[in-house]
C-alpha positions in Angstrom: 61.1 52.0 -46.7 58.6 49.6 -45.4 59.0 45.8 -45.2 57.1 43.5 -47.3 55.2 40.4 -45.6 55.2 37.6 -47.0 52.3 34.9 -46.6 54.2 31.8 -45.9 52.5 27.8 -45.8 52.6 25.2 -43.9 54.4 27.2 -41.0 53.0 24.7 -37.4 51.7 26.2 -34.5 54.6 26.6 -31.7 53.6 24.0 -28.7 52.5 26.3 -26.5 49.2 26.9 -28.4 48.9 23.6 -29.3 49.5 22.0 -26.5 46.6 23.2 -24.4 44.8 21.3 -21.6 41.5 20.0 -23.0 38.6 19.9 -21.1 35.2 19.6 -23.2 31.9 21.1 -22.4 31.0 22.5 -19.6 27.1 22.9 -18.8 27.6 26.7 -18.0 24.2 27.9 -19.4 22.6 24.9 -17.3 23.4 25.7 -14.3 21.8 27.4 -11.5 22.8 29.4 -8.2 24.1 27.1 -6.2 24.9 24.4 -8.9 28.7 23.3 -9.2 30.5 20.9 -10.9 34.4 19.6 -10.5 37.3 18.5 -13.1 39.7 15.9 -11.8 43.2 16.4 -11.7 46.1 14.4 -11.0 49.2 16.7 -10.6 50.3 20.4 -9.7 50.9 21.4 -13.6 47.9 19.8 -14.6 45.7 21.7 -11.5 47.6 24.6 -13.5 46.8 24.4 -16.6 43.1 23.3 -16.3 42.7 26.1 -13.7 43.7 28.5 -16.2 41.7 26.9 -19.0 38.9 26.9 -17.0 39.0 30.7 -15.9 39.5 31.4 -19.3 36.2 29.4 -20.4 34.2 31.6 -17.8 35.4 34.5 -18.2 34.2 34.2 -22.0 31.3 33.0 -21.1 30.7 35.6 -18.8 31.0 38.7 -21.4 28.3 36.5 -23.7 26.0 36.1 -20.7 27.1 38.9 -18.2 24.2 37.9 -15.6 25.4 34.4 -14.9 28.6 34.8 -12.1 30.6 32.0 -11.4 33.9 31.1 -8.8 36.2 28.9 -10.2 38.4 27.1 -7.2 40.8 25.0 -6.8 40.7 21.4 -4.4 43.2 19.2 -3.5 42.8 16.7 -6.6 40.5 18.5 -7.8 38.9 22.3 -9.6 35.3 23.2 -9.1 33.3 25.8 -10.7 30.4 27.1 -8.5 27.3 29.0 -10.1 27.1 32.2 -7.4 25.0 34.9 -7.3 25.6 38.2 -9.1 24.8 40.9 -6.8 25.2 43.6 -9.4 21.6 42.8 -11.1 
């Protein structure tokens, strides 16, 4: 016998989708080879979490615009997110 789901309301979102690092808009689509741009950080978990975020944002971008490559790397107080090349034209 199967089990029956049941559509239940008001049910919140567990923290750790809710609690995400936010970052905002990044100018992806502007940039050029050779363009880069940094995001600030002030501790370990935060370079973490908005490293994570941030490979996750180009990565997505990526499958949408497969011709644009980027490196995503991580500074001392700092991530930045370099425009490179993509050999594989």
């Amino acid at each position: 016998m199967a089990h029956k789901i049941m559509i239940e309301k008001d049910v919140p979102l567990p923290d750790r989708i809710t609690k995400r690092e936010p970052i905002g808009y990044l100018p992806l689509l502007e940039m050029e080879v050779g363009n880069s741009f940094k995001v600030p950080v002030k501790t370990k978990e935060e370079m973490k979490k908005k490293t994570r975020t941030l490979r996750t944002r180009v990565y997505r971008f990526n499958k949408r615009y497969p011709d644009y490559l980027f490196s995503v790397v991580q500074g001392v107080d700092h991530i930045r997110v370099y425009r490179v090349e993509n050999k594989k034209k």
